[in-house]
Structures are given as structure tokens and as C-alpha cells.
N, C-alpha and C positions, 0 to 999 in steps of 0.2 A: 657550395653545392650540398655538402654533407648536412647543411643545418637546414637548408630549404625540405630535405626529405624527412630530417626530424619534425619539421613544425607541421608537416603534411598530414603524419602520420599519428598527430597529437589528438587526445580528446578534445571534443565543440567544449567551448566554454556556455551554450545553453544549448537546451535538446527542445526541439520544438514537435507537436505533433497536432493534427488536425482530423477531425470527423466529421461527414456531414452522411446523415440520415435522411429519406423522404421517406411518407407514407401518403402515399397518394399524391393527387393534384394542389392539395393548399398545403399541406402539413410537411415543414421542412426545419433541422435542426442541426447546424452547425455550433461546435464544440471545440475550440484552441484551447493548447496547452504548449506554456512556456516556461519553462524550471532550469535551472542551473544544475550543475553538475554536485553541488552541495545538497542541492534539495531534494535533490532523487535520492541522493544516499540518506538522507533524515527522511525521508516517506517512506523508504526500507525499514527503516532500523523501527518507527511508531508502529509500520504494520507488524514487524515480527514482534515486537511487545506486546501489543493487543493478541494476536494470537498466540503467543505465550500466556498471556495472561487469562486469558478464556481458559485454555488449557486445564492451568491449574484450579483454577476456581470451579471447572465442572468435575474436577477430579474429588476436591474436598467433600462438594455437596453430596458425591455417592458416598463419603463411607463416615458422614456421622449419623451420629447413634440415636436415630428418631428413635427405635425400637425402647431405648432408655428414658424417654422423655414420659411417654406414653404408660411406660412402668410406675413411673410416682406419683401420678395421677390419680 
């Protein structure tokens, strides 16, 4: 009994999700999404990379020294 409420209680080995959109009478668009429990954690981790990494890069670009560039000219 004790192991049935364990496995109950476990995470889905895939996470499934579905949209469907209308606009109007012709215009309709269904959208499935099927991922593993792996893959959601790697679509985590690339997104916080990429916004990490913007991050820094718009960081850099305010503090170098065009104002120097412009001087040797």
C-alpha cells in the first residue's frame, strides 16, 4: 500500500500541454507540446543562459569608451 501512494505521488515521466486558438469562422490553430521531465529542465537552464547572457552583453556595451575612440580621430 505504502509503495502504491509513493508511485501516485511521483512526477509524470512526460508533461503534456495543448492550445487551440480561433479567430473567427475559418481561422483556427492548435499547438501540442510534449517534453519529458529532462527537457523542461534543459529549456530552463538555455532560457536562463540566453537572459543571462543579454544581460551582460547590454551591460558591456554602456560603458565602453566610444567617447575615446572619437578622441584619435
Amino acid at each position: 500500500m505504502k509503495n502504491d501512494i509513493a508511485k501516485s505521488r511521483s512526477a509524470p515521466d512526460r508533461h503534456r500541454a495543448k492550445l487551440r486558438l480561433r479567430a473567427g469562422k475559418r481561422v483556427s490553430l492548435t499547438l501540442q507540446l510534449d517534453v519529458s521531465s529532462g527537457g523542461l529542465f534543459s529549456i530552463g537552464v538555455l532560457v536562463s543562459s540566453i537572459l543571462l547572457s543579454t544581460a551582460i552583453v547590454v551591460r558591456s556595451a554602456k560603458t565602453l569608451p566610444f567617447a575615446a575612440a572619437d578622441d584619435e580621430a
